[in-house]
N, CA, C and O of each residue as an XYZ file, in Angstrom:
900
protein
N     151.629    110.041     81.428
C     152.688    109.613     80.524
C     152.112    108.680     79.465
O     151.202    107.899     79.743
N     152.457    108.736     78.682
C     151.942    108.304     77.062
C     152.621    106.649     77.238
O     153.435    106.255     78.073
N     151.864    105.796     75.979
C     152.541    104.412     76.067
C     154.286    103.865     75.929
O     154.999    102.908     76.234
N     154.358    105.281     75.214
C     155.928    104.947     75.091
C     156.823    105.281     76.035
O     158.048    105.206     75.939
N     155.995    105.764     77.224
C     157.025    106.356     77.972
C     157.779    104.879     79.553
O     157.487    103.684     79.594
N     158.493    105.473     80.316
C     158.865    104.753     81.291
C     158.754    105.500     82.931
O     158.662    106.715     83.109
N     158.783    104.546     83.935
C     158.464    105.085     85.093
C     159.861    104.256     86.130
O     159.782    103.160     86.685
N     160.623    104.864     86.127
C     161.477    103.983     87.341
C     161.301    104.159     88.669
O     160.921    105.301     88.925
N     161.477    103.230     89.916
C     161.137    103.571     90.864
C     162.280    104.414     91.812
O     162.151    105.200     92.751
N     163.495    103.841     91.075
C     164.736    104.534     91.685
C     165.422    104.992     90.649
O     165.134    104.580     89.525
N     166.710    106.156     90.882
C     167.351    106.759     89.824
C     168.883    106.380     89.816
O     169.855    107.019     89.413
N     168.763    104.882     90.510
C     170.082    104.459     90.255
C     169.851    103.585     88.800
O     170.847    102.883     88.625
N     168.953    103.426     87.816
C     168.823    102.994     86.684
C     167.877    103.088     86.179
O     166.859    102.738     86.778
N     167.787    103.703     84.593
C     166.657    104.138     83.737
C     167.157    103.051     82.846
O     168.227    102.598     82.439
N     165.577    102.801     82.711
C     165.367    101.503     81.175
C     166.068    102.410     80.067
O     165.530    103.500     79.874
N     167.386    102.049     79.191
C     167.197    102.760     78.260
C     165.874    102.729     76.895
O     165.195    101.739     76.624
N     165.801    103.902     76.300
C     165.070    104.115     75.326
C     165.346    105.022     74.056
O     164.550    105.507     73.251
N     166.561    105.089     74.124
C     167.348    105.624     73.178
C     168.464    105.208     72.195
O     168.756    105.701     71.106
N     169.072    104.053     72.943
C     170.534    103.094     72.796
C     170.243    102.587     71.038
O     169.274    102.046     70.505
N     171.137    102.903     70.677
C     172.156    102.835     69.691
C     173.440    102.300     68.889
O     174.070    102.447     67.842
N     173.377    101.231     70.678
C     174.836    100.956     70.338
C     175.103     99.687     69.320
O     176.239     99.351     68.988
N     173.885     99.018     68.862
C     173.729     97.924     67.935
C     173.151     98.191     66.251
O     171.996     97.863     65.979
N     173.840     98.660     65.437
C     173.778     99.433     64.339
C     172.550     98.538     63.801
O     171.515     99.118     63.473
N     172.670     96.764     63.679
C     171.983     96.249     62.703
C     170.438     96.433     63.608
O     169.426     96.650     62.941
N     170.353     96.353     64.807
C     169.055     96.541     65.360
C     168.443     97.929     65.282
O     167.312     98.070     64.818
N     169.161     98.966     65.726
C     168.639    100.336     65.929
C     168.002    100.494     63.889
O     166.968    101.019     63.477
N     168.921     99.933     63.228
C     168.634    100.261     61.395
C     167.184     99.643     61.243
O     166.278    100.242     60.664
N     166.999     97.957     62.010
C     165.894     96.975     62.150
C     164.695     98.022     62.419
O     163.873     98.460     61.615
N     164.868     98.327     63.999
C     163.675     99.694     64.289
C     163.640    100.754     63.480
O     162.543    101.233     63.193
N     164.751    101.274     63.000
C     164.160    102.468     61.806
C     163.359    102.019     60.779
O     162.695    102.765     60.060
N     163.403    100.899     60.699
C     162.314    100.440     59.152
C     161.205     99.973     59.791
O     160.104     99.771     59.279
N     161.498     99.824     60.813
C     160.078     99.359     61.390
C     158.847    100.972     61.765
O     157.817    101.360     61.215
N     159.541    101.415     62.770
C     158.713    102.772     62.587
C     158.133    103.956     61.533
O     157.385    104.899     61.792
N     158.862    103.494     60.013
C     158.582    104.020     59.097
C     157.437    103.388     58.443
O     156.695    104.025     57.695
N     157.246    101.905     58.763
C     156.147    100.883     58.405
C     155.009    101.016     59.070
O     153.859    100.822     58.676
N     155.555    101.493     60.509
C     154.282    101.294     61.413
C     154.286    102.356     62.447
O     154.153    102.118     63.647
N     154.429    103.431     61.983
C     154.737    104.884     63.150
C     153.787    105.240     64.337
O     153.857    106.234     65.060
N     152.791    104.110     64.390
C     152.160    104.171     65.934
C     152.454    102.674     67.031
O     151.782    102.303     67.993
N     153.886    101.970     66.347
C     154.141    100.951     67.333
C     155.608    102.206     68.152
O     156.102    103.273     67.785
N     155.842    101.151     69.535
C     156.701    101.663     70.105
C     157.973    101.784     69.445
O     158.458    102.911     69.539
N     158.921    100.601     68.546
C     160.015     99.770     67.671
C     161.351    100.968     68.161
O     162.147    101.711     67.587
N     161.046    100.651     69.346
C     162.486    101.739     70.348
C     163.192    100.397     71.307
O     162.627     99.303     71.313
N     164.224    100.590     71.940
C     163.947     99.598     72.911
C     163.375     99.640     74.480
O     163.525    100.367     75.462
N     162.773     98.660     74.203
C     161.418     98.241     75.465
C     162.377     98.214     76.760
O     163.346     97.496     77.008
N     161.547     99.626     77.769
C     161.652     99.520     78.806
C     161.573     98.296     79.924
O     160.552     97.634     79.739
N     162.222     97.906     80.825
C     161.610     97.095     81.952
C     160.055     97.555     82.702
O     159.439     98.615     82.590
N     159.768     96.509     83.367
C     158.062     96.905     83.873
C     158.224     96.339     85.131
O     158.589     95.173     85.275
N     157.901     97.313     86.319
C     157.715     96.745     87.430
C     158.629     97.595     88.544
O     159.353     98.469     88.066
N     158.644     97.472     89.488
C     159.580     98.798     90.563
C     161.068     97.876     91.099
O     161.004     96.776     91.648
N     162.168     98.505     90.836
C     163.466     97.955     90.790
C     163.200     97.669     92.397
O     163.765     96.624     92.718
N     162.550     98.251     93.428
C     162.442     97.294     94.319
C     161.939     96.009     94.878
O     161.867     95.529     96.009
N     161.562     95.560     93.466
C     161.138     93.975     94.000
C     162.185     93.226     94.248
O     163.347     93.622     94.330
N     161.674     91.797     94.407
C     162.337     91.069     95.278
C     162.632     89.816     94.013
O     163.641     89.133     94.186
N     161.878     89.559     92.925
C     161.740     89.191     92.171
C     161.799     89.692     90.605
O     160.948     90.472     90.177
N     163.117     89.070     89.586
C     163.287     89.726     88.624
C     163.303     88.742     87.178
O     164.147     87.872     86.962
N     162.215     89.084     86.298
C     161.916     87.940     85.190
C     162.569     88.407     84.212
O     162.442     89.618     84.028
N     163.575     87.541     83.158
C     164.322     87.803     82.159
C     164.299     86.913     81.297
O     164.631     85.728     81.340
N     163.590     88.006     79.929
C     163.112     87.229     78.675
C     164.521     87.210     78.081
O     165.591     87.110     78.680
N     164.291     87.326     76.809
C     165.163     87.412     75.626
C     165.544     88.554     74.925
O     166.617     89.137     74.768
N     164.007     88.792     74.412
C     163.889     90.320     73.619
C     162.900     90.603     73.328
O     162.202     89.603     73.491
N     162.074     91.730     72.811
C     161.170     91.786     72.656
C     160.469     90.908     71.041
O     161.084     90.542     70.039
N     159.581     90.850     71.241
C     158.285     90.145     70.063
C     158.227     90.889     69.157
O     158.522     92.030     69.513
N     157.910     90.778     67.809
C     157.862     91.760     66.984
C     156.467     92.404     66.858
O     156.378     93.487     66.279
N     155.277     91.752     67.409
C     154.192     92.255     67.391
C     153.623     92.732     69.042
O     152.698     93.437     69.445
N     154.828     91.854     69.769
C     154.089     92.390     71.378
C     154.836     93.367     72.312
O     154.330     94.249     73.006
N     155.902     93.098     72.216
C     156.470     94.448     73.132
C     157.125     95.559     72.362
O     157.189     96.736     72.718
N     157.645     94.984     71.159
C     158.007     96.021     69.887
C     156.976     96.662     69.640
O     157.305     97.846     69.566
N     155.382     96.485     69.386
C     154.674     97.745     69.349
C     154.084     98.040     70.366
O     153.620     99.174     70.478
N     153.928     96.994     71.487
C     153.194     97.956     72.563
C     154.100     98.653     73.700
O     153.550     99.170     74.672
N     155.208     98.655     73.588
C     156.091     98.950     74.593
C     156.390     98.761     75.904
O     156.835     99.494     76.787
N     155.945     97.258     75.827
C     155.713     97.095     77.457
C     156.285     95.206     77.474
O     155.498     94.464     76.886
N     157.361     94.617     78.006
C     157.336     93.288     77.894
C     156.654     92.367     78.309
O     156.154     92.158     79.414
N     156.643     91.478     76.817
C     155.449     90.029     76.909
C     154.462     90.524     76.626
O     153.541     89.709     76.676
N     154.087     91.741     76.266
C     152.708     92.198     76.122
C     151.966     91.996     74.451
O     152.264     93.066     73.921
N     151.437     91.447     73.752
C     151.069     91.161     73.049
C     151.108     90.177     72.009
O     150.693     90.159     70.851
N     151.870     89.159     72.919
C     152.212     87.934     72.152
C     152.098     87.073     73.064
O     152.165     87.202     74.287
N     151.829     85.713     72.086
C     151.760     84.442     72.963
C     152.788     84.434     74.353
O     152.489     84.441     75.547
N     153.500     84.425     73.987
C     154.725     84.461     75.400
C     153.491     85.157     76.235
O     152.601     84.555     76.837
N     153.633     86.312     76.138
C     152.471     87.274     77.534
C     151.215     86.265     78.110
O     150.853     86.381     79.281
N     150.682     85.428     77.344
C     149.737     84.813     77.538
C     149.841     83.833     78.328
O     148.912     83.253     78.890
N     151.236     83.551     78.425
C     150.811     82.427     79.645
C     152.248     83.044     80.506
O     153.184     82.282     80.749
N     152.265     84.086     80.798
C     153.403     85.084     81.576
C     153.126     85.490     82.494
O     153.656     85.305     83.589
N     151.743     86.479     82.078
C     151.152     87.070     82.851
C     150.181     86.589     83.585
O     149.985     87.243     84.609
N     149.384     85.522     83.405
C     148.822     84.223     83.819
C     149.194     83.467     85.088
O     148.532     83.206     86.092
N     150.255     83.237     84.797
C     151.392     82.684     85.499
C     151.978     83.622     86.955
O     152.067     82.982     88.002
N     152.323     84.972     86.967
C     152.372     85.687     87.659
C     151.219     86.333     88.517
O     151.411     86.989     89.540
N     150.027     86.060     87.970
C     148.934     86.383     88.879
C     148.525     85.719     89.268
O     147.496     86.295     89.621
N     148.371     84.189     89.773
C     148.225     83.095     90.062
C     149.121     82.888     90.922
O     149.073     81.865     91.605
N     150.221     83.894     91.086
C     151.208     83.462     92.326
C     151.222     84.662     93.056
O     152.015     84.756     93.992
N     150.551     85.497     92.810
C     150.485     86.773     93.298
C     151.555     87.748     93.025
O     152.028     88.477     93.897
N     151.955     87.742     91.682
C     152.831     88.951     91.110
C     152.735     89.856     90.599
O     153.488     90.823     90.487
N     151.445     89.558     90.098
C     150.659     90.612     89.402
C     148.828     90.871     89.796
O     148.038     89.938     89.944
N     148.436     92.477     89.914
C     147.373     92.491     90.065
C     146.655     91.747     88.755
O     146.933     90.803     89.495
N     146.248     91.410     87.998
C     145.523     90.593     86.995
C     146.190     89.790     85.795
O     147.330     90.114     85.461
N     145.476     88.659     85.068
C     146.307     87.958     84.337
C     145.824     88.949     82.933
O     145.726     88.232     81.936
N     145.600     89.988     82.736
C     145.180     90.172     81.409
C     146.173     91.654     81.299
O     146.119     92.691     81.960
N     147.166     91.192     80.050
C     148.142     91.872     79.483
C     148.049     92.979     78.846
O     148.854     93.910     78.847
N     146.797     92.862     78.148
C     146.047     93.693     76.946
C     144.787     94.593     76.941
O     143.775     93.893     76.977
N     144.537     95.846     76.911
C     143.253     96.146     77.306
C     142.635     96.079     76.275
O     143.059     95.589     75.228
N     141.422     96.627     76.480
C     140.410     95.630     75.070
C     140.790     96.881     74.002
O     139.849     97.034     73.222
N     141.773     97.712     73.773
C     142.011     98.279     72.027
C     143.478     98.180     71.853
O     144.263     99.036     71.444
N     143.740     96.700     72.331
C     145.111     96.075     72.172
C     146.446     96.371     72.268
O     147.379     95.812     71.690
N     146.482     97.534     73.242
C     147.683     98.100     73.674
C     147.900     97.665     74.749
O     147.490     96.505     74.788
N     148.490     98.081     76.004
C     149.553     97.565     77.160
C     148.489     98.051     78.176
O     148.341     99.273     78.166
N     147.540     97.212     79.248
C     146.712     97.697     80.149
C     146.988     98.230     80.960
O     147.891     97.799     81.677
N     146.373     99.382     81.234
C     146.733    100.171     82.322
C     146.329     99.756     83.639
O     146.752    100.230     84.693
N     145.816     99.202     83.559
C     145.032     98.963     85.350
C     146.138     97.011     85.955
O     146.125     96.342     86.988
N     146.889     96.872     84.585
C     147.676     95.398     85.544
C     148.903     96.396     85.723
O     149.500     97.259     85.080
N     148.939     95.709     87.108
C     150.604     96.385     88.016
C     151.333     95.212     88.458
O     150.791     94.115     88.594
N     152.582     95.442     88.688
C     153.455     93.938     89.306
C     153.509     94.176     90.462
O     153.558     95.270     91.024
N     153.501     92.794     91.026
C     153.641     92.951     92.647
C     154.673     92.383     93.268
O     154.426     91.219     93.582
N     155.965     92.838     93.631
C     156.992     92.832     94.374
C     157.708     91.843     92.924
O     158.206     90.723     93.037
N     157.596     92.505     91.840
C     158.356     91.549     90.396
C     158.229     92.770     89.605
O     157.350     93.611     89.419
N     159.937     92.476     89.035
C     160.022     93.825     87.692
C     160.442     92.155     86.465
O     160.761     90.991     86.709
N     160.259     92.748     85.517
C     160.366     92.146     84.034
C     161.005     92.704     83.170
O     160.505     93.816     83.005
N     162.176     92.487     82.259
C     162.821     92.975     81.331
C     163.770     92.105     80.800
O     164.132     91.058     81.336
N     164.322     92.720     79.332
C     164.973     91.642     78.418
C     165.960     91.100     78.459
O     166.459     91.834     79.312
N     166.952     90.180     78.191
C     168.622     90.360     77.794
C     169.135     91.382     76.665
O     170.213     91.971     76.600
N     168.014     91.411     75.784
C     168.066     92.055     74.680
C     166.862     92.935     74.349
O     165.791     92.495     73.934
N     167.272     94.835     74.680
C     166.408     95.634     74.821
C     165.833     96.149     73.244
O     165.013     97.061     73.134
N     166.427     95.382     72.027
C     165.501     95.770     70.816
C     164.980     94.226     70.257
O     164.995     93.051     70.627
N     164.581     94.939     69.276
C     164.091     93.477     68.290
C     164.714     93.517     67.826
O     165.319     94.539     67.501
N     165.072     91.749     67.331
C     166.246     91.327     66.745
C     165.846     90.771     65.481
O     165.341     89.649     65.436
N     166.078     91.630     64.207
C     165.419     90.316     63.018
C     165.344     89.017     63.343
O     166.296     88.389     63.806
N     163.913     88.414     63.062
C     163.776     87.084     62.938
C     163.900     86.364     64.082
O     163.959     85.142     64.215
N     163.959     87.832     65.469
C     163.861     87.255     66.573
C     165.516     86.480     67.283
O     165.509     85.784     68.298
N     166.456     86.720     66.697
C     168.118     85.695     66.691
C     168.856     86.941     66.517
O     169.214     87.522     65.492
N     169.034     87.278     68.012
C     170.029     88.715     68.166
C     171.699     87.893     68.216
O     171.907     86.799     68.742
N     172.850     88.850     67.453
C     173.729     87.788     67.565
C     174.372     87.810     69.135
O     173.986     88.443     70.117
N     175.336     87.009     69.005
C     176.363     87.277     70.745
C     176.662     88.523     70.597
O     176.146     89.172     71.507
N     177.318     89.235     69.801
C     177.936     90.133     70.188
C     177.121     91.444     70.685
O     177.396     92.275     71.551
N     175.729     91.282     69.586
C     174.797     91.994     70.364
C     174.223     91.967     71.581
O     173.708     92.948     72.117
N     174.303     90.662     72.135
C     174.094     89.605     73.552
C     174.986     90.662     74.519
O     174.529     91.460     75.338
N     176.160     90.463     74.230
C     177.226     90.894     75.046
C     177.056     92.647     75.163
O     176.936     93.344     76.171
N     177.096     93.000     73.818
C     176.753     94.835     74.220
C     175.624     95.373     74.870
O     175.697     96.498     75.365
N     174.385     94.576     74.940
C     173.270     95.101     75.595
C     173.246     94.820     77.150
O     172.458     95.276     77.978
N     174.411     93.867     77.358
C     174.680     93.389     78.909
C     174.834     94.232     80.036
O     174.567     93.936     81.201
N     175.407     95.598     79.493
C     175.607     96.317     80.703
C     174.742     96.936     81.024
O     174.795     97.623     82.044
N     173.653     96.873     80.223
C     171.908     97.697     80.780
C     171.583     96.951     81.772
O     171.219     97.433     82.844
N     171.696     95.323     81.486
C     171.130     94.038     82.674
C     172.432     94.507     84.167
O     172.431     94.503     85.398
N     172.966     94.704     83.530
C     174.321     94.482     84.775
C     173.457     95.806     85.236
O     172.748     95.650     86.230
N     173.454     96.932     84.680
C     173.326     98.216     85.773
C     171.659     97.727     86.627
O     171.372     97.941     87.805
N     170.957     97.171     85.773
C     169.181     96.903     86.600
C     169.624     96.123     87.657
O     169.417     96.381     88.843
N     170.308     95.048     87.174
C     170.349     94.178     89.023
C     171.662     95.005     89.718
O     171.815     94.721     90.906
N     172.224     95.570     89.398
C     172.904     96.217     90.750
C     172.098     97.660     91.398
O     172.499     98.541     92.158
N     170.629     97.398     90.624
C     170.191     98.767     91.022
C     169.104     98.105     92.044
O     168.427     98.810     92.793
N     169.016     96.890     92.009
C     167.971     96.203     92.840
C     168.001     95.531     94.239
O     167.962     94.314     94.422
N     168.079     96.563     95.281
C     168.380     96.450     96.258
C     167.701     95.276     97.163
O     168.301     94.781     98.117
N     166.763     94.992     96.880
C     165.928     93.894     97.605
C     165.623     93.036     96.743
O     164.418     92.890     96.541
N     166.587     92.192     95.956
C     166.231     91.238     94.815
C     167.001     90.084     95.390
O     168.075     90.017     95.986
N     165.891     88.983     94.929
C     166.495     87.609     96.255
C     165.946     86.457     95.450
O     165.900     85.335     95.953
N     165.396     86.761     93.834
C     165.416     85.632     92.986
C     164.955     86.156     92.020
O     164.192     87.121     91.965
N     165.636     85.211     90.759
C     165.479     85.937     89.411
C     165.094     84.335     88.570
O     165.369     83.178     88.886
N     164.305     84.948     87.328
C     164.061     83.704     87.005
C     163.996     84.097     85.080
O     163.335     84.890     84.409
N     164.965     83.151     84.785
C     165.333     83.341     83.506
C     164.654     82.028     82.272
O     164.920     80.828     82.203
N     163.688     82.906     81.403
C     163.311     81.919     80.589
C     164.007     82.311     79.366
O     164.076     83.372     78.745
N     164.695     80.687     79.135
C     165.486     80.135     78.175
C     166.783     80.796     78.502
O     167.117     81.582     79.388
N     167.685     79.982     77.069
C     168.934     79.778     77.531
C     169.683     81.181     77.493
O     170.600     81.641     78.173
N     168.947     81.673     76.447
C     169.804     83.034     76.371
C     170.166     84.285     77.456
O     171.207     84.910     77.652
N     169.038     84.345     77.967
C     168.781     85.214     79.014
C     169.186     84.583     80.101
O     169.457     85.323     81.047
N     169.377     82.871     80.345
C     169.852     82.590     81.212
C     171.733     82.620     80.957
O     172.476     82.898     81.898
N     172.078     82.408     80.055
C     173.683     83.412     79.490
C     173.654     84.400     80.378
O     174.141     84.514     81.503
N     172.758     85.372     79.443
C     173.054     86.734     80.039
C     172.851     87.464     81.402
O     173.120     88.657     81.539
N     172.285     86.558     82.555
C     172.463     86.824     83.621
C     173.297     86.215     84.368
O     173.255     86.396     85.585
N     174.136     85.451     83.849
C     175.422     85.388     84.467
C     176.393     85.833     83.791
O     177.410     85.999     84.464
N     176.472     86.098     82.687
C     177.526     87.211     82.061
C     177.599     87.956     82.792
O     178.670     87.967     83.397
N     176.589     88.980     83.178
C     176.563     90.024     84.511
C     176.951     89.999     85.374
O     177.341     90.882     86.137
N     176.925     89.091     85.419
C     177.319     88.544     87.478
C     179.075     88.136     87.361
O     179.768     88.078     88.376
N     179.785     87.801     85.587
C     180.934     87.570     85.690
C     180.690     85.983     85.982
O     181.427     85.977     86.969
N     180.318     84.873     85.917
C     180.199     84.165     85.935
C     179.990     82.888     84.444
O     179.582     83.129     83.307
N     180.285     82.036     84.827
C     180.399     80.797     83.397
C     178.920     80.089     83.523
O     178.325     79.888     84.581
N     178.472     79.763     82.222
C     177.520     79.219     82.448
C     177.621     77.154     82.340
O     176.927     76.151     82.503
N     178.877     77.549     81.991
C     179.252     75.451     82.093
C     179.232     75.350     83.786
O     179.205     74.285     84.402
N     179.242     76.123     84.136
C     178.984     75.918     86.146
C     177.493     76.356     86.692
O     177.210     76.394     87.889
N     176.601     76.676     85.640
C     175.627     76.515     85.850
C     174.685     76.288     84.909
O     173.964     77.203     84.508
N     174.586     74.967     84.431
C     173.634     74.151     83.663
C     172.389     75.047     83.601
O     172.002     75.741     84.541
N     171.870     74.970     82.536
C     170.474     75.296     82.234
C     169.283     74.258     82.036
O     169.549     73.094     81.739
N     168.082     74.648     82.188
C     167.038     73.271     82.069
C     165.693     73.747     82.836
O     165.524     74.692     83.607
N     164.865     72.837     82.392
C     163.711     73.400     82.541
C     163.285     73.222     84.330
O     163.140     72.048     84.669
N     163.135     74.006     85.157
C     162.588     74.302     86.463
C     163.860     73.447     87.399
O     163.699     72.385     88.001
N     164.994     74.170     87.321
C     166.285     73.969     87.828
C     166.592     75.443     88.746
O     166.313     76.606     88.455
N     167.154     74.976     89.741
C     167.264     76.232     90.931
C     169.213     76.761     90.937
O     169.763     75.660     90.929
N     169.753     77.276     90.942
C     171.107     77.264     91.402
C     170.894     78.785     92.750
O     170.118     79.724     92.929
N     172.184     78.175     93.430
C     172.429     80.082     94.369
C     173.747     80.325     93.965
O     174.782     79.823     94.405
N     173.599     81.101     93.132
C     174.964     82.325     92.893
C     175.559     82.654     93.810
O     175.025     82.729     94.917
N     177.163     83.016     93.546
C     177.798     83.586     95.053
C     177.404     84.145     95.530
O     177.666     83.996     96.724
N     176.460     85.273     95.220
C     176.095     86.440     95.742
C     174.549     86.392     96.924
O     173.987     87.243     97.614
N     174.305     84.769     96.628
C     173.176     84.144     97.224
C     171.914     84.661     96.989
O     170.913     84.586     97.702
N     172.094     85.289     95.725
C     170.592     85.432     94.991
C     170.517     83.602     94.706
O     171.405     82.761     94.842
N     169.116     83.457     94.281
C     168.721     82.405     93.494
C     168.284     82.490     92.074
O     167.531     83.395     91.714
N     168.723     81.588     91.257
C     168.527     81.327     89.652
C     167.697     80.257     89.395
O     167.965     79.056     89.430
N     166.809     80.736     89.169
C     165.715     79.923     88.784
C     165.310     80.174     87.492
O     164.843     81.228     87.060
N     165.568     78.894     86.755
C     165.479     78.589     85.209
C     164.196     78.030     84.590
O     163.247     77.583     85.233
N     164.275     78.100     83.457
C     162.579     77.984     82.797
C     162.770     77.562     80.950
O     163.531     78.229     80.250
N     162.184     76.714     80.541
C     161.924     77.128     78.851
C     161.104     78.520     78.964
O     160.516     78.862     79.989
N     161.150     79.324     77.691
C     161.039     80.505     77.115
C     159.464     80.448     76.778
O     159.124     79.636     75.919
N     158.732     81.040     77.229
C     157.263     80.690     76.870
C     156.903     81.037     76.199
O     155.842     81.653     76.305
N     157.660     80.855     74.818
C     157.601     81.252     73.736
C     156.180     80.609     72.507
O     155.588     79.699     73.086
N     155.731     80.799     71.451
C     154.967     80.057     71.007
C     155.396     79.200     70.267
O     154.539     78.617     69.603
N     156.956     78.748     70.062
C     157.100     77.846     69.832
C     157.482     76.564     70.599
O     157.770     75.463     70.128
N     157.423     76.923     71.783
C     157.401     75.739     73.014
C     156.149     75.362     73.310
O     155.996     74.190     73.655
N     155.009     76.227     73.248
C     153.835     76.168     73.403
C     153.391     74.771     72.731
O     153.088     73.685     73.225
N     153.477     75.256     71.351
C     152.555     74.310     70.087
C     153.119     73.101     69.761
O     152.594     72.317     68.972
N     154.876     72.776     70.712
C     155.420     71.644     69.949
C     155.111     70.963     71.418
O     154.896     69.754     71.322
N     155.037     71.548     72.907
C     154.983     70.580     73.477
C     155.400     70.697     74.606
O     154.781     70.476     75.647
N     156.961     71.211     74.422
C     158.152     71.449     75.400
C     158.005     71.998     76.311
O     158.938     72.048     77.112
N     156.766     72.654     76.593
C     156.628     73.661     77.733
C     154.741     73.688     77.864
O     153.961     74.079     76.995
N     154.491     73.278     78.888
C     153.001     73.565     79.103
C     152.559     74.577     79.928
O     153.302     75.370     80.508
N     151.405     74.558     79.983
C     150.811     75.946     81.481
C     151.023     75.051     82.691
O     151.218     75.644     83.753
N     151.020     74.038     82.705
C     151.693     73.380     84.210
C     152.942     73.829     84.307
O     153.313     74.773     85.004
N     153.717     73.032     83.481
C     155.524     73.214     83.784
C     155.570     74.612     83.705
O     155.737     74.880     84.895
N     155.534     75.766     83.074
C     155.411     76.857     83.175
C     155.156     77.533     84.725
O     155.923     78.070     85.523
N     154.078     77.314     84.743
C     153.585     77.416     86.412
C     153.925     77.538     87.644
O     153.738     78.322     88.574
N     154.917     75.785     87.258
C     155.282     75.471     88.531
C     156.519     76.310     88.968
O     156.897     76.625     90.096
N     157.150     76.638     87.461
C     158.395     77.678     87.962
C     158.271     78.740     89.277
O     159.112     78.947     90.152
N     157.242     79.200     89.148
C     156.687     80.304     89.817
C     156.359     79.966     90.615
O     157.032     80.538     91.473
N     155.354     79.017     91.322
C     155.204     78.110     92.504
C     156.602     77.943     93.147
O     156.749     78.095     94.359
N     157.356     77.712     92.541
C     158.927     77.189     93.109
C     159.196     78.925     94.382
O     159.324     79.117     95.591
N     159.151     79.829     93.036
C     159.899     81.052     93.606
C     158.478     81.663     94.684
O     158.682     82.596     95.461
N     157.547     81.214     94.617
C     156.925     81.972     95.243
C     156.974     81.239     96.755
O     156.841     81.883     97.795
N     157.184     79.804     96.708
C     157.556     79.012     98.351
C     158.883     79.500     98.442
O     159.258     79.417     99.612
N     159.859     80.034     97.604
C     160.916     80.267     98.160
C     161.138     81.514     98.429
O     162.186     81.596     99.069
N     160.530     82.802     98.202
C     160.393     83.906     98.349
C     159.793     84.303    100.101
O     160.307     85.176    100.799
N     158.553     83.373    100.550
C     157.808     83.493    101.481
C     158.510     81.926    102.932
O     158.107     81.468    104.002
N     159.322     81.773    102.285
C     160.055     80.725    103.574
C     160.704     81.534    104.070
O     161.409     81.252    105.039
């Protein structure tokens, strides 16, 4: 299967790669693939087998890293200290995102962790609105009800931390957001929160490769207790 393609582990939910239902984004990717007709600029599949136990939720894709390589976190700062981060706790076979002719490596796999967006296109300028927030929700709603052995999820930044309790039907004034904060949902999954390891948390400060880190340290003693 080619880079653009997807692999699910179960057929109670396919990443979409077709969706449409956001006029100003799907128009965003048409100008983009006319600019650059060997990036992916579709929306980015999830990565990883819906039977993990562990489920990471960005924002959206990068305009240079998962928008052309088709794979999330993959070619942007965010990936760089993502994937880092996950192999160091044992989530991933290796910390390196990228193979050396800068597409999506084939030889890193996730280990008992899938990854995917709140928001499955690129959003000009990176600032998808709510309402687009809200229409791309029922892709997130169908992945975690497709995830039968999922027992912690961990949402960097606020948005994605929204949008996984939108899913769940839940308010987020009852569950505060903040950097390496735990809640248990009714459903007695765990929510484990994070800044966005974005490169602009990186360079101002707000977020280091420690604090980053430790998120994952958190879920990985709480995964194995």
């Amino acid at each position: 299967m080619g880079r653009h393609g997807t692999i699910c582990a179960m057929s109670a939910f396919i990443s979409p790669t077709d969706c449409t239902d956001c006029p100003r984004l799907a128009e965003h990717l048409v100008g983009i693939r006319r600019r650059e007709p060997d990036w992916h600029a579709l929306p980015v599949p999830s990565f990883g087998e819906l039977s993990a136990r562990l489920l990471v939720v960005g924002l959206a894709p990068g305009e240079k890293g998962a928008n052309r390589t088709g794979r999330p976190f993959t070619g942007d700062v965010a990936g760089e200290l993502l994937y880092p981060a996950l192999h160091r706790f044992g989530f991933a076979t290796q910390p390196n995102a990228l193979s050396p002719d800068g597409w999506a490596n084939p030889d890193l796999h996730l280990i008992d962790c899938r990854i995917t967006n709140a928001v499955r296109c690129l959003p000009p300028a990176n600032k998808p609105s709510t309402l687009e927030i809200r229409r791309c929700n029922h892709h997130l709603k169908a992945e975690l009800n497709a995830m039968p052995e999922l027992k912690a999820i961990i949402v960097l930044g606020a948005i994605a931390h929204q949008a996984v309790l939108w899913a769940y039907h839940l308010k987020p004034k009852d569950y505060l957001f903040g950097h390496n904060t735990r809640h248990t949902l009714p459903n007695g999954l765990a929510l484990f929160t994070s800044y966005h390891c974005s490169g602009y948390n990186w360079r101002t400060g707000r977020l280091s490769k420690e604090s980053f880190e430790a998120v994952f340290g958190r879920v990985r003693v709480y995964l194995e207790a």
